[in-house]
VEXLUMLO-47118 format. One record per residue (C-alpha): x, y, z. Coordinates in steps of 0.02 Angstrom, whole numbers, plus 50000, padded with zeros to 5 digits. Layout:
<atom><xx>X</xx><yy>Y</yy><zz>Z</zz></atom>
...
***
This chain:
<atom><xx>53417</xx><yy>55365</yy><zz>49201</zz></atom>
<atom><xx>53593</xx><yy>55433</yy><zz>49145</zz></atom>
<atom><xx>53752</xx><yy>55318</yy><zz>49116</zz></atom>
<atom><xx>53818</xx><yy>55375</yy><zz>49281</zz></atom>
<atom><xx>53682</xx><yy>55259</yy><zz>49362</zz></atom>
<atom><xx>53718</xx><yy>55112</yy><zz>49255</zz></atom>
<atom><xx>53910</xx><yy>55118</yy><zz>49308</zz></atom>
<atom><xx>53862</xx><yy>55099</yy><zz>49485</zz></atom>
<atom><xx>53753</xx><yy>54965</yy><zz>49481</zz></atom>
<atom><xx>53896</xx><yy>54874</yy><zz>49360</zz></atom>
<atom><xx>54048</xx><yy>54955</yy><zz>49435</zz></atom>
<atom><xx>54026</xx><yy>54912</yy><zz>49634</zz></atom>
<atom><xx>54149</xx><yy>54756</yy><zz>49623</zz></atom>
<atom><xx>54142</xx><yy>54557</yy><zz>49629</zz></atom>
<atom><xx>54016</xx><yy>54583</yy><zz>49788</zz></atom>
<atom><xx>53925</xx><yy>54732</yy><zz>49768</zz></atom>
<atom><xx>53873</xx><yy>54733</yy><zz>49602</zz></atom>
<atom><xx>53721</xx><yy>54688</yy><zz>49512</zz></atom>
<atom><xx>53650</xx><yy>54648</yy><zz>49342</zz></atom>
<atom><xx>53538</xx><yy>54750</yy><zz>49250</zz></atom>
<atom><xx>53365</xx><yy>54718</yy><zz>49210</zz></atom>
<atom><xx>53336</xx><yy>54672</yy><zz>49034</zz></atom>
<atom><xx>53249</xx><yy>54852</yy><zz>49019</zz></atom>
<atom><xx>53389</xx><yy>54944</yy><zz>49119</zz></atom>
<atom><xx>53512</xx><yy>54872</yy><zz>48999</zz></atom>
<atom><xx>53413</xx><yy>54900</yy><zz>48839</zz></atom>
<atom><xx>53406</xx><yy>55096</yy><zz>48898</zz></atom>
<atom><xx>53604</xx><yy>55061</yy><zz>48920</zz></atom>
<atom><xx>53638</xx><yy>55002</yy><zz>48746</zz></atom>
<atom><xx>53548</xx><yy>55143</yy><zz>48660</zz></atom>
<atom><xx>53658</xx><yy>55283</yy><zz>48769</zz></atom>
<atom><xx>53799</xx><yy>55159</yy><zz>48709</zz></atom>
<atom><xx>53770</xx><yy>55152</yy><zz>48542</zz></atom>
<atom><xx>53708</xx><yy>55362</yy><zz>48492</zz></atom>
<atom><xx>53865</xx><yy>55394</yy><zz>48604</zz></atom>
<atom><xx>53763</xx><yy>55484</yy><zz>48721</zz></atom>
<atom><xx>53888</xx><yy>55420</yy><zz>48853</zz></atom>
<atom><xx>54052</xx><yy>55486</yy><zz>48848</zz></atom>
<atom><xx>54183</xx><yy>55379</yy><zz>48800</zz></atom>
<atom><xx>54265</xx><yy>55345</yy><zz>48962</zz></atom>
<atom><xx>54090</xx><yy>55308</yy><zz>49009</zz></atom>
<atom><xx>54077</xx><yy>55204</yy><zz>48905</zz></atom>
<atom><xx>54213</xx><yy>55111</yy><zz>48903</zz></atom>
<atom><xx>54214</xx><yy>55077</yy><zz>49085</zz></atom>
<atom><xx>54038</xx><yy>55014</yy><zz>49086</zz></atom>
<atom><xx>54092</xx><yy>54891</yy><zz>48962</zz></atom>
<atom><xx>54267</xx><yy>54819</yy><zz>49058</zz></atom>
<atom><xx>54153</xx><yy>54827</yy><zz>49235</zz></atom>
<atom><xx>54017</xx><yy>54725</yy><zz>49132</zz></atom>
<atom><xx>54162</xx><yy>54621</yy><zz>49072</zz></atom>
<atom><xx>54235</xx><yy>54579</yy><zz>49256</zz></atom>
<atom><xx>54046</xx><yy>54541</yy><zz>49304</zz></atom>
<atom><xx>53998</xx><yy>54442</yy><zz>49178</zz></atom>
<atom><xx>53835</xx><yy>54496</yy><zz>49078</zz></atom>
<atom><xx>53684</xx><yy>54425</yy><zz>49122</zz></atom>
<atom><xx>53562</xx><yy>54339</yy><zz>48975</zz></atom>
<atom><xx>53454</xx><yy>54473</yy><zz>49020</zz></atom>
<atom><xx>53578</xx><yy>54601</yy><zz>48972</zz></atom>
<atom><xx>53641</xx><yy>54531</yy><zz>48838</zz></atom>
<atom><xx>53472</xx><yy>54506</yy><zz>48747</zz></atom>
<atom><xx>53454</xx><yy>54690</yy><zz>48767</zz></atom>
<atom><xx>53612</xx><yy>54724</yy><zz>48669</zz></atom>
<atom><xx>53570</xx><yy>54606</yy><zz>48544</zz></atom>
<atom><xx>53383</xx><yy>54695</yy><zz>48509</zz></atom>
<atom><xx>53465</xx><yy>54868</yy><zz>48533</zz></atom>
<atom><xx>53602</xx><yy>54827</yy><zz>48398</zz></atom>
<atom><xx>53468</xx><yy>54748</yy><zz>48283</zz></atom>
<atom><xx>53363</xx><yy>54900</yy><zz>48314</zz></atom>
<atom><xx>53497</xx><yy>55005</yy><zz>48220</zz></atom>
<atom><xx>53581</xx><yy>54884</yy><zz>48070</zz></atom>
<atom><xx>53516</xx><yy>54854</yy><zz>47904</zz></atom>
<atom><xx>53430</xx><yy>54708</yy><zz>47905</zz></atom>
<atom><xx>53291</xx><yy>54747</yy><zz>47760</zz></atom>
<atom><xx>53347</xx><yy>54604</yy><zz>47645</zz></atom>
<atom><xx>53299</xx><yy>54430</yy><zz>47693</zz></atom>
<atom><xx>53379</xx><yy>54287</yy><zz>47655</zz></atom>
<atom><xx>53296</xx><yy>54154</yy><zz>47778</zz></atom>
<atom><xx>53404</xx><yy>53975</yy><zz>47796</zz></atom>
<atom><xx>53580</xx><yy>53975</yy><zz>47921</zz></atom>
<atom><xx>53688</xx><yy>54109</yy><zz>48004</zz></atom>
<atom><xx>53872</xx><yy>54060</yy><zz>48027</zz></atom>
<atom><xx>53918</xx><yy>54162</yy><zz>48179</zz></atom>
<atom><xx>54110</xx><yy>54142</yy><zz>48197</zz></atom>
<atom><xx>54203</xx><yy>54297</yy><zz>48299</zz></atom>
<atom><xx>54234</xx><yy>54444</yy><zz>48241</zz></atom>
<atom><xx>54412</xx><yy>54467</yy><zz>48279</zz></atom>
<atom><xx>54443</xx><yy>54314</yy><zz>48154</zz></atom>
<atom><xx>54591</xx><yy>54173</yy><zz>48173</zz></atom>
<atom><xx>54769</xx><yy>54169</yy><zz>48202</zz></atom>
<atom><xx>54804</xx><yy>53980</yy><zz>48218</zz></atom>
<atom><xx>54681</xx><yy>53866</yy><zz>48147</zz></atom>
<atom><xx>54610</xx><yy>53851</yy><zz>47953</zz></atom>
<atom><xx>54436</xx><yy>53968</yy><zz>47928</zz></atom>
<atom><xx>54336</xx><yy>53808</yy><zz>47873</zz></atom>
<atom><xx>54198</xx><yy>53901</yy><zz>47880</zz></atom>
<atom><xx>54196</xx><yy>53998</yy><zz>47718</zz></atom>
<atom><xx>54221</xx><yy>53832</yy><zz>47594</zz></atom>
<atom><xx>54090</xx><yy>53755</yy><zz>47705</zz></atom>
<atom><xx>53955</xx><yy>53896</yy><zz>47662</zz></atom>
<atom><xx>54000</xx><yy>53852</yy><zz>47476</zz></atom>
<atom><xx>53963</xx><yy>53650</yy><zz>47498</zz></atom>
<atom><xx>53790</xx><yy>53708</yy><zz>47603</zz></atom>
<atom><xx>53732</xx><yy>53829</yy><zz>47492</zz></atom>
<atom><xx>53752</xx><yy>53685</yy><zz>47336</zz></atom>
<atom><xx>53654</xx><yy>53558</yy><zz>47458</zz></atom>
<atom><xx>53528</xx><yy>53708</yy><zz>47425</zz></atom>
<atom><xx>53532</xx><yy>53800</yy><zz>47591</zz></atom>
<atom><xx>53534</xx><yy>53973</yy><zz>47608</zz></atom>
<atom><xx>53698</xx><yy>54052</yy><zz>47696</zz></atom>
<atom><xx>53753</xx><yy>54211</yy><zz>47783</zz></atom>
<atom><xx>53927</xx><yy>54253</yy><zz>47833</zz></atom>
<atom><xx>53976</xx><yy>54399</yy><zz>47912</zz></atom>
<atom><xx>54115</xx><yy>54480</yy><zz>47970</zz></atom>
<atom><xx>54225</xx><yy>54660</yy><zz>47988</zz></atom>
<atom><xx>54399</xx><yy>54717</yy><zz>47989</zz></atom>
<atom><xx>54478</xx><yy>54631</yy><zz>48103</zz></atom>
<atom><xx>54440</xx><yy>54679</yy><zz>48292</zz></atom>
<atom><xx>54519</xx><yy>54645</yy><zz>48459</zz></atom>
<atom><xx>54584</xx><yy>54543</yy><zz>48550</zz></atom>
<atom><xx>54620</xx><yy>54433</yy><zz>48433</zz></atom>
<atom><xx>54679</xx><yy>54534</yy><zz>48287</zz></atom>
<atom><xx>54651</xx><yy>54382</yy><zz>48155</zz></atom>
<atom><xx>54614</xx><yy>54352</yy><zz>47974</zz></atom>
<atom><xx>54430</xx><yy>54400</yy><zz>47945</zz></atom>
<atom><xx>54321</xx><yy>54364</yy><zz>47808</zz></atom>
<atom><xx>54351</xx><yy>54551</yy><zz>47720</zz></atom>
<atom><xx>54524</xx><yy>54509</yy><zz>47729</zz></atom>
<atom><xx>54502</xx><yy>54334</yy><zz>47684</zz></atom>
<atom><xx>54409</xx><yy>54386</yy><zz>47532</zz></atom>
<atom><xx>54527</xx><yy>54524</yy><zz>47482</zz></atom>
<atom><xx>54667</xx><yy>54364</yy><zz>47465</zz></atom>
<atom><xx>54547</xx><yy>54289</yy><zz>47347</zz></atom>
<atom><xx>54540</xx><yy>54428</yy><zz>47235</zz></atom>
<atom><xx>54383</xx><yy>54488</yy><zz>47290</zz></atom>
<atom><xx>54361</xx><yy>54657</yy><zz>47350</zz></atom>
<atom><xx>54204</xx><yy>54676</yy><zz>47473</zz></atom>
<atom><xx>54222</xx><yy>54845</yy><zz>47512</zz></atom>
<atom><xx>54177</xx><yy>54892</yy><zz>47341</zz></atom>
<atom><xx>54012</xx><yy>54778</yy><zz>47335</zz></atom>
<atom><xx>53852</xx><yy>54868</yy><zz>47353</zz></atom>
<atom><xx>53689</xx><yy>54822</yy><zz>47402</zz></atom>
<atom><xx>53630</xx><yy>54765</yy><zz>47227</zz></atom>
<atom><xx>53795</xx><yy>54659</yy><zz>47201</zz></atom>
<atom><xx>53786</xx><yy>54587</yy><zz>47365</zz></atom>
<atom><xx>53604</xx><yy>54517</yy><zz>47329</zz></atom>
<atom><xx>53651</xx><yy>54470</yy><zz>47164</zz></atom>
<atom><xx>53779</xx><yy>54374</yy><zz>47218</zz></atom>
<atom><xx>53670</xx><yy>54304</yy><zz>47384</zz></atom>
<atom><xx>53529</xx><yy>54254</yy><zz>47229</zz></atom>
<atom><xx>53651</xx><yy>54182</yy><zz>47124</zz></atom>
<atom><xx>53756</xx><yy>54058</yy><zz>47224</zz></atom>
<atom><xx>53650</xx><yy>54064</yy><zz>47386</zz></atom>
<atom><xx>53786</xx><yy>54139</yy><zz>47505</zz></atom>
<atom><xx>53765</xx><yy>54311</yy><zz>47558</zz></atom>
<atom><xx>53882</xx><yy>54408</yy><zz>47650</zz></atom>
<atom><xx>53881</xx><yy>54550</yy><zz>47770</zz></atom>
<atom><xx>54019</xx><yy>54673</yy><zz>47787</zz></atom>
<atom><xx>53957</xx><yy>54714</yy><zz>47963</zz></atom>
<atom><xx>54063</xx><yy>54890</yy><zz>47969</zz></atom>
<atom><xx>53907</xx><yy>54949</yy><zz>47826</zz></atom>
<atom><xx>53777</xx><yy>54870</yy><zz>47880</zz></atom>
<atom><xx>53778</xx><yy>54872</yy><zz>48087</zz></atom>
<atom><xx>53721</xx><yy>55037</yy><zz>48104</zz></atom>
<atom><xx>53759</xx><yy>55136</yy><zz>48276</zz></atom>
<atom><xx>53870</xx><yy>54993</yy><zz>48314</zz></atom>
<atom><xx>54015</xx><yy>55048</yy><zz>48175</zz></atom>
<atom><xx>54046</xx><yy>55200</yy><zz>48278</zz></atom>
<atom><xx>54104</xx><yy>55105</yy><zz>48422</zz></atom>
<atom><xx>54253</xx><yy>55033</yy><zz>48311</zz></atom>
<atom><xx>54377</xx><yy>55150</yy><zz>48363</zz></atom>
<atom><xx>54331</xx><yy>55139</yy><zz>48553</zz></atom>
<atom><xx>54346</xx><yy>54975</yy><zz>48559</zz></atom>
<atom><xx>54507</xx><yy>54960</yy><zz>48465</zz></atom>
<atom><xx>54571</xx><yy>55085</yy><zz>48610</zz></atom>
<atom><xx>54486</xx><yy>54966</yy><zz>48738</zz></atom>
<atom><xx>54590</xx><yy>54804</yy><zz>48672</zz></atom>
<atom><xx>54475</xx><yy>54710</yy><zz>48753</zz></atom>
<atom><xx>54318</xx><yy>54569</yy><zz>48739</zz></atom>
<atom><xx>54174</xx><yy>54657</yy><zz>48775</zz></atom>
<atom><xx>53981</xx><yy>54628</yy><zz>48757</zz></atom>
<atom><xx>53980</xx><yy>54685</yy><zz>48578</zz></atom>
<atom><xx>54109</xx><yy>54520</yy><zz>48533</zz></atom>
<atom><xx>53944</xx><yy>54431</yy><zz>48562</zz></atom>
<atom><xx>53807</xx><yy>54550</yy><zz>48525</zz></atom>
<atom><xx>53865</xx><yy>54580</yy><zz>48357</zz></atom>
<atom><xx>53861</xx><yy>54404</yy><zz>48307</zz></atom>
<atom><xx>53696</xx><yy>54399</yy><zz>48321</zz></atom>
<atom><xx>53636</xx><yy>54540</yy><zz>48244</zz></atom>
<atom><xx>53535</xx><yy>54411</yy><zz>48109</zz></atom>
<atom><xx>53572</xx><yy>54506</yy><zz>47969</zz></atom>
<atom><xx>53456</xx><yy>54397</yy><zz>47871</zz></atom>
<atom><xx>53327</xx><yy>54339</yy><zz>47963</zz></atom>
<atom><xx>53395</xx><yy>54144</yy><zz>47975</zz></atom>
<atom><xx>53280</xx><yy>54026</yy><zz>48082</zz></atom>
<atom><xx>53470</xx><yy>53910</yy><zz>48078</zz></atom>
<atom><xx>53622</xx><yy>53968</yy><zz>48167</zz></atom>
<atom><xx>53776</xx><yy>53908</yy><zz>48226</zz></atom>
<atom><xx>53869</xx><yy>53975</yy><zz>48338</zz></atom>
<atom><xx>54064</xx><yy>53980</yy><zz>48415</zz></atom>
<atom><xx>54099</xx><yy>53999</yy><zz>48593</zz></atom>
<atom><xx>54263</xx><yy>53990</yy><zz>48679</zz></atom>
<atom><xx>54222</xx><yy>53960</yy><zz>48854</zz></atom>
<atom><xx>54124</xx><yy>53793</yy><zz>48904</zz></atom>
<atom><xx>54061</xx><yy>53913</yy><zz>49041</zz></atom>
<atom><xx>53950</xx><yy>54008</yy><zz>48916</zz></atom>
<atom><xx>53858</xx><yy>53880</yy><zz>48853</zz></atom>
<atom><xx>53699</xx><yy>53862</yy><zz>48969</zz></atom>
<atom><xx>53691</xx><yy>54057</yy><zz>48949</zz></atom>
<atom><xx>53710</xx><yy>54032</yy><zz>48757</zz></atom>
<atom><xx>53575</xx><yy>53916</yy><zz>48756</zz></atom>
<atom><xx>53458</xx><yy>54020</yy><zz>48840</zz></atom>
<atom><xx>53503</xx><yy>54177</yy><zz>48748</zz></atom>
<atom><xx>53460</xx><yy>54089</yy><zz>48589</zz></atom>
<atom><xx>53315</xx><yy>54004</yy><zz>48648</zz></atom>
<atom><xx>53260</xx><yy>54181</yy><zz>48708</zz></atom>
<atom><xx>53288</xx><yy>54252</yy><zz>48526</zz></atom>
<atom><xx>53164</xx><yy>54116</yy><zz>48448</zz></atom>
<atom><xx>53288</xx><yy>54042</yy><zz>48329</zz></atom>
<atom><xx>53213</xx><yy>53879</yy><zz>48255</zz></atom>
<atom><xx>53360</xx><yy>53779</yy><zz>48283</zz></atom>
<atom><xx>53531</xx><yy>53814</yy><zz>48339</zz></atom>
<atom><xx>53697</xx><yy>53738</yy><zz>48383</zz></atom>
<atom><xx>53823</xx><yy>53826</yy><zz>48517</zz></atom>
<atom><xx>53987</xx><yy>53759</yy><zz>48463</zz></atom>
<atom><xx>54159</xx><yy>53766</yy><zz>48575</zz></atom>
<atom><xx>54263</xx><yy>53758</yy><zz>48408</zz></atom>
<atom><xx>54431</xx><yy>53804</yy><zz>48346</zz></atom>
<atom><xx>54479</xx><yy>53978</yy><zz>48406</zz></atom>
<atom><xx>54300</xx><yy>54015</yy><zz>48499</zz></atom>
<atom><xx>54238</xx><yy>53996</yy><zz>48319</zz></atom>
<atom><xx>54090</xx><yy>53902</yy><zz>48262</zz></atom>
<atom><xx>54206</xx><yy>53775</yy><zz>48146</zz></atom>
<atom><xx>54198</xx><yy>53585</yy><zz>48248</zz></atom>
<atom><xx>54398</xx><yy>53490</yy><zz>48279</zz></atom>
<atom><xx>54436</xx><yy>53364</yy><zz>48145</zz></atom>
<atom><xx>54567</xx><yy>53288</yy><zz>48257</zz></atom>
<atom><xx>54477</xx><yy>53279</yy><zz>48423</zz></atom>
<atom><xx>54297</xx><yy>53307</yy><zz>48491</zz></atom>
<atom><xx>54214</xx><yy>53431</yy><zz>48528</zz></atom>
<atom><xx>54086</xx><yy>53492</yy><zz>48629</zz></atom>
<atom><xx>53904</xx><yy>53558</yy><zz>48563</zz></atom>
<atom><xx>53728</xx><yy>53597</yy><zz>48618</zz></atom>
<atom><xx>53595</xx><yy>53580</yy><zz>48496</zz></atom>
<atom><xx>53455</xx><yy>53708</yy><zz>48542</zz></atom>
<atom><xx>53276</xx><yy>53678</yy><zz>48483</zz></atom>
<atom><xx>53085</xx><yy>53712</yy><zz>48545</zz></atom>
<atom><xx>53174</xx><yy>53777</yy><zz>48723</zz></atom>
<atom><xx>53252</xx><yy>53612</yy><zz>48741</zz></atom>
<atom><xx>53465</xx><yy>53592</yy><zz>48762</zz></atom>
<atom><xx>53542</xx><yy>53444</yy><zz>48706</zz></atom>
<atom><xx>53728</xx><yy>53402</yy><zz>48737</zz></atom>
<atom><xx>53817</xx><yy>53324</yy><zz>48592</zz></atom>
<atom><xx>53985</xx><yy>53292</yy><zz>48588</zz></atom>
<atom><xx>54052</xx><yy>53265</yy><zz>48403</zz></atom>
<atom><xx>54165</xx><yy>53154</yy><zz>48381</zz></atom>
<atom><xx>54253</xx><yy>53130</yy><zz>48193</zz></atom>
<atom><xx>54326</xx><yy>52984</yy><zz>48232</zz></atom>
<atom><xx>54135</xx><yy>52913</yy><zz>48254</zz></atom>
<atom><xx>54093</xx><yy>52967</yy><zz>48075</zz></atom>
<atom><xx>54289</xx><yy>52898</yy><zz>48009</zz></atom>
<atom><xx>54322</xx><yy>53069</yy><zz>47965</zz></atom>
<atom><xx>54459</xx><yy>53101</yy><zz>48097</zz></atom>
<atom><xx>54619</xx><yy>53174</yy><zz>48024</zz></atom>
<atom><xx>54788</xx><yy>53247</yy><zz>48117</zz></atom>
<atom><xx>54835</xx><yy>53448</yy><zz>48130</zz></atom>
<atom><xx>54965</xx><yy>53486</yy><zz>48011</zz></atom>
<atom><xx>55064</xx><yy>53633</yy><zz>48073</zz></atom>
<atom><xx>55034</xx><yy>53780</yy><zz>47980</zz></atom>
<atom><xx>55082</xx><yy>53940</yy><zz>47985</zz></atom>
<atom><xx>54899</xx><yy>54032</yy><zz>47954</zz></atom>
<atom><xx>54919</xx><yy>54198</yy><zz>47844</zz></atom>
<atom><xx>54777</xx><yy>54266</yy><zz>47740</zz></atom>
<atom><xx>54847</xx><yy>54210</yy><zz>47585</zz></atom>
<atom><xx>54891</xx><yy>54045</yy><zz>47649</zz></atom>
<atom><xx>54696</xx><yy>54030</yy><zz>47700</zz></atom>
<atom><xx>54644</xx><yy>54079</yy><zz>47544</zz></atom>
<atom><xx>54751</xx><yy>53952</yy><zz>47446</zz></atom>
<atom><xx>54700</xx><yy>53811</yy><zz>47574</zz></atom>
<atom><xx>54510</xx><yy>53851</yy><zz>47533</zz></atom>
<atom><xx>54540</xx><yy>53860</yy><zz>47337</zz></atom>
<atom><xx>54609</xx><yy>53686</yy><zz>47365</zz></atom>
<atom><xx>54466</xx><yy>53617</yy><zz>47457</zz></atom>
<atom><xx>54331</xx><yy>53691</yy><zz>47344</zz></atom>
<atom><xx>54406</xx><yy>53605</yy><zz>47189</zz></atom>
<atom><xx>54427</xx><yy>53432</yy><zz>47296</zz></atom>
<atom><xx>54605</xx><yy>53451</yy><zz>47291</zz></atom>
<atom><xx>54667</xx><yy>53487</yy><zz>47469</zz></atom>
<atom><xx>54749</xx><yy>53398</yy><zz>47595</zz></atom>
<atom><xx>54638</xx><yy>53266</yy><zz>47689</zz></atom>
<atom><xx>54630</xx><yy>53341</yy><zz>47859</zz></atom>
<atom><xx>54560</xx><yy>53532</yy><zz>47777</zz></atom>
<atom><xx>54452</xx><yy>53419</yy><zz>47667</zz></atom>
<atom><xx>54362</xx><yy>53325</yy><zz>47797</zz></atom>
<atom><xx>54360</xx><yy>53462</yy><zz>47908</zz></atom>
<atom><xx>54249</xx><yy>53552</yy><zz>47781</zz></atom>
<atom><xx>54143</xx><yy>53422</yy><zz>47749</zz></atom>
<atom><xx>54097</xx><yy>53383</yy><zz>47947</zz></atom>
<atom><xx>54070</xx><yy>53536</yy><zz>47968</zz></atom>
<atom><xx>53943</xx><yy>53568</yy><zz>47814</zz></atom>
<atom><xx>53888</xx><yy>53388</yy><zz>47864</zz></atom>
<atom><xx>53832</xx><yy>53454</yy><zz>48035</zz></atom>
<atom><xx>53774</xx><yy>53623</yy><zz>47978</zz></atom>
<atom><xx>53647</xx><yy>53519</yy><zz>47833</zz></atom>
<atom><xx>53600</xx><yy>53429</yy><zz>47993</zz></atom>
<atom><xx>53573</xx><yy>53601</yy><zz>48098</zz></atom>
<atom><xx>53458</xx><yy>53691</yy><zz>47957</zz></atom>
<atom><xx>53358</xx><yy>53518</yy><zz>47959</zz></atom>
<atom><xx>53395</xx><yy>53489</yy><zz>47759</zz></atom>
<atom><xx>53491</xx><yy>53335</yy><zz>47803</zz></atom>
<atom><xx>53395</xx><yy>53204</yy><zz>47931</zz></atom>
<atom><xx>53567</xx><yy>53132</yy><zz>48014</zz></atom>
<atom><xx>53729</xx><yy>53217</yy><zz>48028</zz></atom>
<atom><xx>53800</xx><yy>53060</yy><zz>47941</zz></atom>
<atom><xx>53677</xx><yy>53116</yy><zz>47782</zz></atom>
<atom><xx>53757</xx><yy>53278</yy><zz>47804</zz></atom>
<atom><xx>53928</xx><yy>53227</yy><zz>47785</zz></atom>
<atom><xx>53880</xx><yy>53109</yy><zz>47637</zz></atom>
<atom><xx>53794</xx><yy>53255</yy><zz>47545</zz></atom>
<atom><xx>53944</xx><yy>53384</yy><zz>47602</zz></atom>
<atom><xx>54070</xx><yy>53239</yy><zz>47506</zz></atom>
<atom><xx>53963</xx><yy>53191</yy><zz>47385</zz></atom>
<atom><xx>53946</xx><yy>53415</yy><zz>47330</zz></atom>
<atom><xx>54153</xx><yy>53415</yy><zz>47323</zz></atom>
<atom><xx>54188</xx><yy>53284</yy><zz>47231</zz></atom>
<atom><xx>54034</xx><yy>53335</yy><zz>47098</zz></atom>
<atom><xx>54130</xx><yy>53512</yy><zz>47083</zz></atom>
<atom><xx>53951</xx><yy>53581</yy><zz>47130</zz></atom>
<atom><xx>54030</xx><yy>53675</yy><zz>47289</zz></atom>
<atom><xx>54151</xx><yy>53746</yy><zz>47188</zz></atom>
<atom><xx>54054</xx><yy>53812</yy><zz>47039</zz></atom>
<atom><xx>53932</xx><yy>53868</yy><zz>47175</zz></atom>
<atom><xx>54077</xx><yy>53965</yy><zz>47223</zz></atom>
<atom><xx>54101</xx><yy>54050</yy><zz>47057</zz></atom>
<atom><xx>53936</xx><yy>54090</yy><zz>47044</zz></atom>
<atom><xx>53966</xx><yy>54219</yy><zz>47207</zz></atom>
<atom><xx>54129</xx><yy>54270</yy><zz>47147</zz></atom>
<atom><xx>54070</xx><yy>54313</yy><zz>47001</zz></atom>
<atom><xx>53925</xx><yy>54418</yy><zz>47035</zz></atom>
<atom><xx>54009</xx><yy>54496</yy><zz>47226</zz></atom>
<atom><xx>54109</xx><yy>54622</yy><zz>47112</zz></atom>
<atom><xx>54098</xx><yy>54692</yy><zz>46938</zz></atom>
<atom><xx>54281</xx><yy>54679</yy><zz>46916</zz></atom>
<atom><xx>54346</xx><yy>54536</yy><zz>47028</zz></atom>
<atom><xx>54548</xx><yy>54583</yy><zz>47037</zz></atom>
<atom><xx>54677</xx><yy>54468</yy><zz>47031</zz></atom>
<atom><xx>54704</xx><yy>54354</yy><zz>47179</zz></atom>
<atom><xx>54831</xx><yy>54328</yy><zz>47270</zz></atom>
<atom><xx>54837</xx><yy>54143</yy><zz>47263</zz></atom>
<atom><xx>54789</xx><yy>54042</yy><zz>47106</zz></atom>
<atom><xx>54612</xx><yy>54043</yy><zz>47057</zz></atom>
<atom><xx>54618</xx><yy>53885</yy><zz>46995</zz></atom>
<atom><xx>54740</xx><yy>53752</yy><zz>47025</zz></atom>
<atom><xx>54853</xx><yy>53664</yy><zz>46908</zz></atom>
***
């Protein structure tokens, strides 16, 4: 079969389309992704898709098709933090001081991330790490696993390591739009991690989530409708979760103010460097209460996910207990230090007054 076929079946409208069949759409991806398909081929398969709304079926197909063609030789088996691609705009990234505080409660962590994509636009963890002073681009494989041995958080720079997929950048830059790479890529499991969670932005996803996950065998997972479509849980309201495990779905909603961990928003104005110096703050157990306890719910839950903690309220006494020790943030050193041979300067203090 030839794209052409694909588009029609896709392409026929709200009534007359159709999905594909997990096989049609596996054949799909791999025209997709060696750009066997033109461009405008491809890029209106992936806006009719879009308007249809991919199937589980299809999008299990991308998923395997995009794993078929990333690196994913090294294995570094405990949780994947699958946040979105296209990064934040208005909310703190919680999500890289909370790998720090799990990885010192001795749990394995990936992150992963690009240059920031559409249609967000946001601060991603390359260029969250460049406001750090740490420069990812120029981390190879060894320093990479160094650094993953060494503190326990490893981290992908998906643009080297996804394979067929980094071709597509440009396209879907052009495109502007979500498409089902936003989720496919997220999922690559870079590392082989039996834990994941995972941020949503639509409560209409999540049934489809669940049995996307359950279909790719994770171990134990947790869909999260957090800030941004990330996977990071509200400090200052609830919000809404499913814990996936053995095929079953549970709904949990998560509720800080049940754990007395609830804090308000401050308004901030969220620019890299402003992220970086609100993390540096909250590693050394010197930031403001709300960023605080929204780190340690959130590594709280996460200990609770990757079944190292046997109650999220464990978790959160562990995630505490790790800040105020200083263990999270010499865990922290430990991966700067190793990432890069020659860390450079950061752009916010690297450690506070």
């Amino acid at each position: 079969m030839n794209m052409n076929h694909f588009l029609v079946e896709v392409g026929r409208g709200k009534r007359g389309s159709r999905d594909l069949t997990y096989e049609e759409a596996a054949m799909c991806a791999e025209l997709i992704l060696s750009q066997t398909a033109t461009p405008v081929q491809i890029g209106a398969f992936l806006a009719s898709a879009r308007l249809k709304m991919e199937s589980t079926d299809e999008l299990k197909a991308f998923v395997d098709i995009c794993r078929k063609y990333a690196d994913r030789n090294y294995s570094h088996e405990g949780i994947d933090f699958a946040g979105p691609y296209d990064g934040r705009s208005n909310s703190y990234y919680a999500s890289l001081a909370t790998a720090f505080v799990v990885a010192a409660a001795g749990v394995k962590v990936t992150l992963h991330g690009s240059e920031p994509l559409p249609p967000k636009w946001g601060v991603t963890y390359p260029v969250l790490f460049r406001a750090l002073g740490i420069n990812t681009d120029t981390a190879d494989d060894t320093r990479c696993q160094r650094a993953a041995e060494a503190s326990g958080v490893r981290f992908i720079q998906a643009d080297r390591y996804s394979g067929k997929l980094s071709g597509l950048r440009q396209l879907r830059e052009e495109m502007g739009l979500r498409t089902i790479f936003n989720t496919a890529e997220k999922l690559i499991d870079y590392s082989h991690s039996p834990y994941l969670v995972f941020g949503i932005f639509h409560n209409t996803v999540f049934e489809k989530t669940a049995k996307l996950l359950t279909d790719l065998n994770y171990r134990r997972a947790m869909i999260i409708q957090g800030s941004e479509g990330s996977e990071d849980l509200h400090i200052h309201r609830p919000t809404r979760t499913y814990l996936v495990e053995n095929g079953q779905t549970t709904l949990l909603m998560l509720d800080p103010e049940m754990y007395d961990i609830d804090s308000y928003v401050p308004d901030t104005k969220w620019t890299a460097a402003k992220q970086a110096e609100v993390t540096l703050e909250v590693l050394q157990g010197k930031g403001m209460m709300p960023f605080m306890n929204q780190v340690i719910f959130n590594a709280g839950v996460r200990l609770y996910v990757a079944e190292h903690a046997p109650s999220i309220e464990e978790g959160i006494y562990i995630s505490k207990s790790l800040l105020e020790s200083g263990d999270a943030w010499n865990t922290y050193q430990l991966f700067r230090e190793h990432i890069t041979l020659n860390p450079e300067p950061a752009s916010v203090m690297t450690e506070l007054q």
